[in-house]
N, C-alpha and C positions, 0 to 999 in steps of 0.2 A: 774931545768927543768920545762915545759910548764905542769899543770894540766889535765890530757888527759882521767878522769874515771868518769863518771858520777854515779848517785843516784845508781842505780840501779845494777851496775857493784860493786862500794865500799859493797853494801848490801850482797852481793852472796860472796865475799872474808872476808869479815868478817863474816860468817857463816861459810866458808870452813874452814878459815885458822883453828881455834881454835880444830876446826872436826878434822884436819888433826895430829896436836897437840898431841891432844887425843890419836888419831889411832896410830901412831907413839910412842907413851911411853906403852900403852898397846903390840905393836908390839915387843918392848924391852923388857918387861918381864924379868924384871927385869939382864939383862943379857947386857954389855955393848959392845956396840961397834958394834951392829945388824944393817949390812946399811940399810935396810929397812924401820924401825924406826926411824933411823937420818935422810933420805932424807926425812921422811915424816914431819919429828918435821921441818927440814930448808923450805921444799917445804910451809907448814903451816905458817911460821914464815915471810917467805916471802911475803905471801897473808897479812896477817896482816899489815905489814909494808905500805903497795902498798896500802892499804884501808885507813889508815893512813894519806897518803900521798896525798893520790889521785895522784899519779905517775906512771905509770907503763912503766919500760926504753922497754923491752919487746912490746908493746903495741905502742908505743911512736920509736922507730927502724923499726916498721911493716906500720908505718903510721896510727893507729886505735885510733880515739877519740872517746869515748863510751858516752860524754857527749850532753844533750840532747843542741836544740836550746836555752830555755831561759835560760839555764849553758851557756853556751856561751857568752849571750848578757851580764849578770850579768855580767862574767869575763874582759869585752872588758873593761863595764861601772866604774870596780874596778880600770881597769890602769889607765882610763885618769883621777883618783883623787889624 
């Protein structure tokens, strides 16, 4: 897929996801199987991923490229080599 997240969008999902991580296995306490917890470990893991990536299928289905103009030009400049 097309790279659709720019600086500042990867910045804010890698802050979250790790957050969310966290929140999610504290929300388990220690007790298995707590959907709360799991949706928040996958919801997290998610984010991580998508920052990773710079993809986001979500984002990218909605029509939202969060990347700024000179991400763009860089990108156009990367294909034609």
């Amino acid at each position: 897929m097309k790279e659709n997240m720019g600086k500042q969008d990867r910045t804010a999902r890698s802050v979250l996801g790790p957050s969310l991580i966290v929140l999610g296995y504290l929300c388990l306490e220690g007790r298995k199987g707590r959907p709360l917890g799991l949706m928040s470990m996958l919801a997290g893991a998610t984010l991580i991923e998508s920052a990773i990536t710079r993809v986001c299928p979500l984002s990218a289905a909605l029509g939202i490229d969060t990347r700024s103009a000179q991400e763009k030009i860089r990108d156009r400049k990367q294909l034609l080599y």
